[in-house]
N, C-alpha and C positions, 0 to 999 in steps of 0.2 A: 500374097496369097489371095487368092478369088475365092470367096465365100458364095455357097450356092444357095438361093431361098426356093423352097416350095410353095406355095400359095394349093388350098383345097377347100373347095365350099365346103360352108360347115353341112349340110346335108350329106355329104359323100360318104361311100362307107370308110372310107381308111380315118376320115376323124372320126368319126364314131367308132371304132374299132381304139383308135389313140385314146377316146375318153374313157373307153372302158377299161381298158390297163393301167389307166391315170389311175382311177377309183374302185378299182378292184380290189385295193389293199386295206382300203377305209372300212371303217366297221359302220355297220347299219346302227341308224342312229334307234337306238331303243324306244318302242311308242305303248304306254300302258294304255288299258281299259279304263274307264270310269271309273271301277272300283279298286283301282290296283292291282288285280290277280290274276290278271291274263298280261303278259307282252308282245310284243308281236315276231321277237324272235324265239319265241319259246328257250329260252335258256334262265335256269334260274339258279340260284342256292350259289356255293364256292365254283363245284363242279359241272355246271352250267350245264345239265342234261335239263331237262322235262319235267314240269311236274305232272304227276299225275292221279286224279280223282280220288282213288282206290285206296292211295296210300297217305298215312301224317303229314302232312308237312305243318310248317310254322311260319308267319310273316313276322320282320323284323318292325318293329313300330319308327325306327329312324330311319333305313333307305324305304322300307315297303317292300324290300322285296321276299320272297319267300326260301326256305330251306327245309331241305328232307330232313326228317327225323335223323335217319341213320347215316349223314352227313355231318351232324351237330357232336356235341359232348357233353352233352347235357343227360343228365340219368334219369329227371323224373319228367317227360315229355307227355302230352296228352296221350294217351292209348286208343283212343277213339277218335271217329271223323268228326269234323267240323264242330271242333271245341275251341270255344272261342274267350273263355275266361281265362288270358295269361298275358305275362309284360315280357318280351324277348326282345336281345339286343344284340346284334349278330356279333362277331371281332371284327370287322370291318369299320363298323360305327361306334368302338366303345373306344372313347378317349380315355376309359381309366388304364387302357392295358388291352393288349389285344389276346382278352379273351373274351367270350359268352357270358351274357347271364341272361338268367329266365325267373320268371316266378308268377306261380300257379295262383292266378286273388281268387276272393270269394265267389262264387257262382250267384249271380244274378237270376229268378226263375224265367226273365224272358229270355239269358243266354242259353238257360235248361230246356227250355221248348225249343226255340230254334234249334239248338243241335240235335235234341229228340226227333222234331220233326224229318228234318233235311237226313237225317239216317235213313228215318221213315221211307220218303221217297226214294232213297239211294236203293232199298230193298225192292221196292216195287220196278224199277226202272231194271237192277240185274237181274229180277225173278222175267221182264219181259224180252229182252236182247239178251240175255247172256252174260258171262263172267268173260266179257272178251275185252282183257287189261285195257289194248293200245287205244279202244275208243273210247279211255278215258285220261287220254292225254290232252293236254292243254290246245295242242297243235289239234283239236278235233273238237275247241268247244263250241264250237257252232252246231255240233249236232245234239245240241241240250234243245235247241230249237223245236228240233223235230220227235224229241221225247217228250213235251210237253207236262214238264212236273206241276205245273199250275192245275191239274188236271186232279193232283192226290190231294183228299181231304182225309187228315183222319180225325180222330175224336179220343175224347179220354180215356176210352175204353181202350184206345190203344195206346196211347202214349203215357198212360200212367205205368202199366207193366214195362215199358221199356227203359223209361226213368228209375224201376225199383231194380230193373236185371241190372242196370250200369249205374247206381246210385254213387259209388266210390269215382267213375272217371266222371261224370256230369257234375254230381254235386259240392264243389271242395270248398272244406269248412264250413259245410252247412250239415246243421242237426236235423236228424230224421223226424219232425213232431209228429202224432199220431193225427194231424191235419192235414200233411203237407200237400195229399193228391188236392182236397181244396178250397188250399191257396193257386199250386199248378191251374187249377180251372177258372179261379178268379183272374189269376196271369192270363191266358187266355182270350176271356173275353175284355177285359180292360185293355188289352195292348194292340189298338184298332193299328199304328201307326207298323208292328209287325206280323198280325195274324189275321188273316179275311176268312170268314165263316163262307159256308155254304151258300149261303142266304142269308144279307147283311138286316134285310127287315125281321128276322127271327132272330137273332143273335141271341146267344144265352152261353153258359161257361159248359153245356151241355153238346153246343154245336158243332158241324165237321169244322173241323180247320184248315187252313195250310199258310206256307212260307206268303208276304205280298211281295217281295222278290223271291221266287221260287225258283228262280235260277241258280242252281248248286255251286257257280263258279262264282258266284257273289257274297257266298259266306265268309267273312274276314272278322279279324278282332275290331271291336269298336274304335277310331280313329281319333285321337286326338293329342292336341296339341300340347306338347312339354315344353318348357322352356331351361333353356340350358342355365343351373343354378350358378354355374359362375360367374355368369355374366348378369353385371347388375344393369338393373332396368332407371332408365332415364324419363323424364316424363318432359315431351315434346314442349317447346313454349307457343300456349297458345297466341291464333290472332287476335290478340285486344282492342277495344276501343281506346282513343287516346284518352278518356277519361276514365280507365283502370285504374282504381289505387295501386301501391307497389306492394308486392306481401312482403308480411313482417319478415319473413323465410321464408325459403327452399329446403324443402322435408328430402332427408334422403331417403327412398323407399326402397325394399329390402326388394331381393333377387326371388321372382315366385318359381316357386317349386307346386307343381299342383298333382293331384293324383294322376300316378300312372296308367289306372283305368277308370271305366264308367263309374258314376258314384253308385250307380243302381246294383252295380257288380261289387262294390267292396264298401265296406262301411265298419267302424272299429265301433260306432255307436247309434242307438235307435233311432227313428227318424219320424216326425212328427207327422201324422196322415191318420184317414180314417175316425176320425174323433178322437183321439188320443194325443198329448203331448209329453215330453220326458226331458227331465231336467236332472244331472248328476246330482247325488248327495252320499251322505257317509253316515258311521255312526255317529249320534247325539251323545252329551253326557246328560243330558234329560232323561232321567230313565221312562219315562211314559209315552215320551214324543218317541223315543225309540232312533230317529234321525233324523238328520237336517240336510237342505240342500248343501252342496259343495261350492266350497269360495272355488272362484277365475281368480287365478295368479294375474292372467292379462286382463281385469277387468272388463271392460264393456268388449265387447267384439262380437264378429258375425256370431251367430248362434248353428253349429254343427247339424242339430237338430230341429230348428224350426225354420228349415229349408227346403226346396226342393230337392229329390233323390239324384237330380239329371246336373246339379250345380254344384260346384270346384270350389273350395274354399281351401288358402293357402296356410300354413300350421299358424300363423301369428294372427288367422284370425282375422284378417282385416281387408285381404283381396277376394273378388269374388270374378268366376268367369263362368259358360257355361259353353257344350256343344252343339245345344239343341233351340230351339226357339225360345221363346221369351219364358223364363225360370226365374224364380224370386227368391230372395234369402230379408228374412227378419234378423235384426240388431237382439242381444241376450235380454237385453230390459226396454221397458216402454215408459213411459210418463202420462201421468194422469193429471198436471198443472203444472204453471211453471213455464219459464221459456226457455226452451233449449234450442243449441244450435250445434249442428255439426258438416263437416265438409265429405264432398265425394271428389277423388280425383279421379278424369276418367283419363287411365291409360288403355285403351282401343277402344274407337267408335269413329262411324262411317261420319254420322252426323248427312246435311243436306246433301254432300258426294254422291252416298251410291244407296239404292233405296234398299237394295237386296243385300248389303254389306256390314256388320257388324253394330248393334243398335244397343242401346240405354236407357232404360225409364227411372228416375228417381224418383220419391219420396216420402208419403208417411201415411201406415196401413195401421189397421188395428189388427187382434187375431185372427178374427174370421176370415181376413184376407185369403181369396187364393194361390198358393206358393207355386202353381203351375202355371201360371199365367201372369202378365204385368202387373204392376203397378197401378192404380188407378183403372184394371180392368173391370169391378166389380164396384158396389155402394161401400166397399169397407177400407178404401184406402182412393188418395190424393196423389196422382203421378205428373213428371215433370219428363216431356217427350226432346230427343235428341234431336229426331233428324227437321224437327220442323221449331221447336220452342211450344211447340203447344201444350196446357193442360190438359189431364184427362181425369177424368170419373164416370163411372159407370160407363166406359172405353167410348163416352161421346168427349170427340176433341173439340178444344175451343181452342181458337187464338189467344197469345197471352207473350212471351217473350221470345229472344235471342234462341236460336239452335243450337246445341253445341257440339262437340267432338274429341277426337283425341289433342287432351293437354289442358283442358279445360278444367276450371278447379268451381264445383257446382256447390255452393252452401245454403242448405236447408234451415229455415228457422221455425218453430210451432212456439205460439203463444196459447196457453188454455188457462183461463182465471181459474184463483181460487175457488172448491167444492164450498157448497153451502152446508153442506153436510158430510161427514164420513162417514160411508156404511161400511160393515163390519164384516173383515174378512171370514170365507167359509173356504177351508181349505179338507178336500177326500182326496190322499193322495197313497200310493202303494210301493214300495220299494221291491225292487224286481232287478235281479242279476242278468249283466247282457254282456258277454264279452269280458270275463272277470274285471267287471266293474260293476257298481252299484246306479241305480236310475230311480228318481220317480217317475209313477208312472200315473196321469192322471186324463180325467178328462175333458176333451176343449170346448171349447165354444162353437159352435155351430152354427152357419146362415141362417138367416130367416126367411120362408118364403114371399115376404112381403120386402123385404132389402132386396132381394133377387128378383122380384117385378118388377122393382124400378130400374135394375139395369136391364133387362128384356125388353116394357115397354113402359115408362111409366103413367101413358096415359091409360092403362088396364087395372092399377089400382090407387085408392083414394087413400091409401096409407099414408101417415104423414109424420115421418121419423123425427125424435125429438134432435133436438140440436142445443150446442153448447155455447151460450150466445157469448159474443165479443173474442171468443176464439178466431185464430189465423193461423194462414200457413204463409211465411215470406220466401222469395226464392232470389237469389245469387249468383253472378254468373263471374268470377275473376272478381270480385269483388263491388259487380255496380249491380245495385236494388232492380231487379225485376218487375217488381210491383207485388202486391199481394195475390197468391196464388190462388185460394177461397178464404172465406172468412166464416164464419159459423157453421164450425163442421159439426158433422153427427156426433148425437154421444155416444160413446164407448158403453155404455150401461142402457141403451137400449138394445133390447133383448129382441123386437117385431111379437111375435105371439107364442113362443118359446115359454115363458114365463106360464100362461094359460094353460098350454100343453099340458105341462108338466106338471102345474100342481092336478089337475084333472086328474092326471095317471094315480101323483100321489096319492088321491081323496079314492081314485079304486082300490086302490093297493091296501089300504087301509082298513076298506069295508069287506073286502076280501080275509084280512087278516084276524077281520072282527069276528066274520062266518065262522072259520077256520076255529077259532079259540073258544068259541059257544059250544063248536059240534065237537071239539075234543070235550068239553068243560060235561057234555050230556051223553061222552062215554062212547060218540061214535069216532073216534079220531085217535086212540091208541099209541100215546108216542106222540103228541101234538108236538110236543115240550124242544124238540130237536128237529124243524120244520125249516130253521133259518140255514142249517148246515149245508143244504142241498141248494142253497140260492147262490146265482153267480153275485160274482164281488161288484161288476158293473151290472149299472142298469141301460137302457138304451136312451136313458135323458143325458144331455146338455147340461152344464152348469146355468145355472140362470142367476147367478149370486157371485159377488168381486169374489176373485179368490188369490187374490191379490198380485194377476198380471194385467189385468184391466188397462186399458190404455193405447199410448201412438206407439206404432215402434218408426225408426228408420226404416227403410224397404228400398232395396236395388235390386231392378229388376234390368238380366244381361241376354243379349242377343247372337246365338253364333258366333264365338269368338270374340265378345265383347268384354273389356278387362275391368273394372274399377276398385279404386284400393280407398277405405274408408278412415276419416281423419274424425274423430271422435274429441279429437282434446287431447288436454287444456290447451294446447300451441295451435294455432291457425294459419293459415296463408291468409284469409280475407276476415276478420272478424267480423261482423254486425256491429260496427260501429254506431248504424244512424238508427238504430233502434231505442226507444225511449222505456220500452220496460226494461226491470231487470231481467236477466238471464245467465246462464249457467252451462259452463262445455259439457258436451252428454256425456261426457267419460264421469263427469261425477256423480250421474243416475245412478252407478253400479252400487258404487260402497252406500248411498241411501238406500236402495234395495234391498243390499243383504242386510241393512241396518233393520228394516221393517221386516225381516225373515225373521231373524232374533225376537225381534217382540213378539211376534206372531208366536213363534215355537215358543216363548213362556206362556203366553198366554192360555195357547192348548195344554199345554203342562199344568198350570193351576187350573184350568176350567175339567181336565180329566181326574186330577189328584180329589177335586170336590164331589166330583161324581162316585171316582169309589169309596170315597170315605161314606157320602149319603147312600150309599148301597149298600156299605156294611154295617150301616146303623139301622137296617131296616132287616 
């Protein structure tokens, strides 16, 4: 049999004609937008039609891709556009079973604006072109271009009526306070990273607004990362120096499961900001004290509440991650002397690799630290930098040790001598119900603007903060000595001019009350007697007095996607061996803690029981 060959440039049409039939069958390879919500063969959901503008849809947080409302089987779906506080899980991606599940979390007020807003303009845009459906299909979103939504500012005058018309689909599980328009306006102007005023030099909770992506086809649930709880997490072996000691152990560390959405969007408890701090407690059997904080079953661990609202903490308390730039989470207890040491494992971090990639700062903050920003970014805390090994304070870097990254087991050590003196706790604290649970609810510590000059500029003031001499901080990399990371750190009981402030106020307040008591006492004041009923519970001071959180805490501070899981005790991978004082695994900070709660609460117990008995003898 004679076999005949053809030979045909490839430029001819009949091979071009042959390649087209070849790949005519193949499917166009699927190419998404930036933000996931546009493809480029417009086909979405089971039924692979269109999305479009006008109408619900839903994005699944495991493929991304999205699904029509009336597509799903879901009964309590948002009812309004571009609602973006919910966890959906299409059947495609649910390994428990191939069905759906969805659920509605709390409403966040910048999730309540953006969706207010982006309505907002959805109305202006159909009161100009029309209610003509198809140009708001997906396959037409380039014509958002030429509707120029950047263009709608509105202001709370109007966004507040539209949040109370839709208060039930916007706001889920959030209570109506008779404040809420403003907090909405404080949401507002605080949230520069979602909302551009009019005029960014005026700015006020007063100002027009609008979307800083104001492109409607970029509204999605906030993004982030789950990790599948079956699969347990393994922690990479780092590259050591050949003079690594070997750890005692290999910790098995649990499977993180972390919140399914934003923290800012859902919270089961308060969260430490704006001068205020809260700590669970229950009732007392003191009957005067009334109640006392609540024992951690898990002892020391992250603190839920005196963290940033943007940062992930896993239920055992001990892993911390974040989605957003540098976010800080404090340990539940601090130490005021004593040497403690405790470890961080970092499982994710870029370290020297990749500058724009997943980052870490560790180490030891006092309260006033700020929880939105690193470690070592301000005068109130001592950070230990990934990608380079550098220290920081008041965010100037120095050279100092080894970089690190994922796998690396980083042990923090603080020495602070014994107090020459104990001063005497003053505790004003309020028990306040949040989420049928109990909270104290008190007031924090606050920067001073002379600690905040020296990270701005310190050669602009001649302040000169007291310091705790013979204090250190030691740092650990796998277990070889870093070197000392500062030595005479600031004390915790320097207040800057705080102190001054405030008794000033006091000595007004006072004279004030004295006026007040002469001009009732001379018959012009009527009802003097009932003057204190009408005063708020808080005043606008600071504590300027231990109230007995004083002190270092641990502080990890995570970058996009960055993991670390915290090893508190008593077991170690790298002990501090070559250290020459004693010390103590910070896990056993906790039970001395609530050890000095107890005393504290008798103490206010007899010091109140004396008060009204010398009250009732007069």
């Amino acid at each position: 049999m004679q076999i005949h060959t053809t030979s045909f440039p490839l430029h001819s049409p009949t091979v071009l004609l042959l390649l087209l039939f070849t790949f005519s069958g193949m499917d166009e390879k699927v190419v998404w937008n930036e933000t996931h919500t546009i493809n480029s063969q417009h086909k979405y959901c089971y039924c692979e039609r269109d999305r479009n503008l006008l109408e619900v849809s839903i994005q699944c947080r495991s493929c991304k891709n999205w699904f029509h409302s009336t597509c799903t089987s879901i009964s309590n779906l948002p009812d309004l556009l571009f609602t973006t506080n919910y966890c959906f899980t299409c059947r495609n991606c649910n390994h428990e079973g191939a069905f759906e599940q969805f659920e509605r979390t709390t409403a966040g007020w910048k999730d309540i604006c953006s969706a207010a807003i982006a309505n907002l303009i959805l109305e202006e845009i159909i009161a100009r072109i029309g209610p003509h459906k198809h140009l708001f299909d997906s396959k037409n979103a380039e014509l958002m271009t030429e509707w120029h939504p950047e263009e709608y500012h509105f202001n709370k005058k109007q966004i507040i009526p539209f949040v109370d018309k839709h208060w039930q689909s916007l706001c889920t599980e959030r209570a109506r306070t008779t404040t809420w328009w403003a907090t909405l306006g404080s949401c507002l102007y605080s949230s520069k990273d979602t909302f551009m005023s009019r005029d960014e030099r005026q700015r006020s909770a007063a100002s027009d607004f609008r979307l800083t992506d104001a492109n409607l086809w970029h509204v999605r649930p906030p993004i982030t990362k789950r990790l599948d709880p079956t699969t347990p997490i393994t922690t990479p072996s780092p590259t050591r120096c050949s003079s690594s000691p070997t750890p005692l152990f290999q910790p098995v560390l649990p499977a993180l499961v972390f919140p399914q959405s934003s923290s800012s969007s859902i919270a089961d408890h308060p969260s430490n900001r704006f001068g205020f701090k809260y700590t669970p407690c229950e009732a007392s059997v003191l009957s005067l004290v009334g109640y006392q904080q609540s024992e951690s079953r898990d002892g020391c661990v992250l603190s839920v509440a005196d963290k940033s609202p943007y940062v992930y903490v896993t239920q055992d308390g001990l892993t911390v991650t974040t989605e957003k730039g540098f976010r800080m989470c404090r340990a539940n207890v601090g130490v005021k002397e004593g040497g403690w040491y405790w470890e961080a494992i970092v499982q994710n971090a870029a370290g020297p690799s990749q500058p724009d990639g997943p980052h870490v700062r560790l180490g030891w903050a006092r309260r006033e630290a700020c929880l939105n920003a690193p470690v070592g970014y301000d005068a109130y805390g001592y950070g230990y930098r990934d990608k380079t090994g550098d220290k920081l304070f008041c965010s100037r870097p120095e050279p100092f040790g080894e970089s690190f990254q994922t796998g690396d087991v980083i042990g923090l050590f603080i020495s602070l001598p014994p107090h020459s003196q104990h001063s005497t706790v003053t505790r004003r604290r309020i028990p306040i119900a949040y989420k049928d649970h109990l909270w104290f609810e008190e007031k924090d510590y606050r920067p001073s603007k002379e600690m905040e000059a020296l990270k701005d500029d310190p050669s602009k003031t001649d302040y000169v903060p007291k310091r705790i001499p013979d204090s250190y901080i030691t740092v650990y990399k796998n277990g070889v000595n870093q070197g000392v990371m500062f030595n005479d750190l600031f004390d915790y009981e320097d207040f800057g001019s705080w102190p001054d402030i405030v008794m000033a106020r006091r000595q007004q307040t006072k004279k004030k009350k004295r006026k007040h008591s002469e001009s009732s006492s001379n018959g012009g004041g009527g009802g003097g007697g009932n003057s204190s009923s009408g005063q708020q519970r808080w005043t606008e001071d600071p504590p300027i007095e231990d109230d007995g959180t004083l002190g270092y805490y641990p502080a990890i501070s995570v970058f996009k996607g960055a993991v670390v899981t915290c090893n508190f005790g008593p077991h170690f991978q790298y002990p501090p061996v070559d250290q020459d004082v004693s010390w103590k695994p910070f896990s056993e900070r906790y039970n001395e803690y609530m050890a000095e709660e107890c005393m504290w609460d008798l103490l206010d117990e007899v010091s109140r029981s004396f008060k009204a008995n010398t009250s009732n003898k007069k």
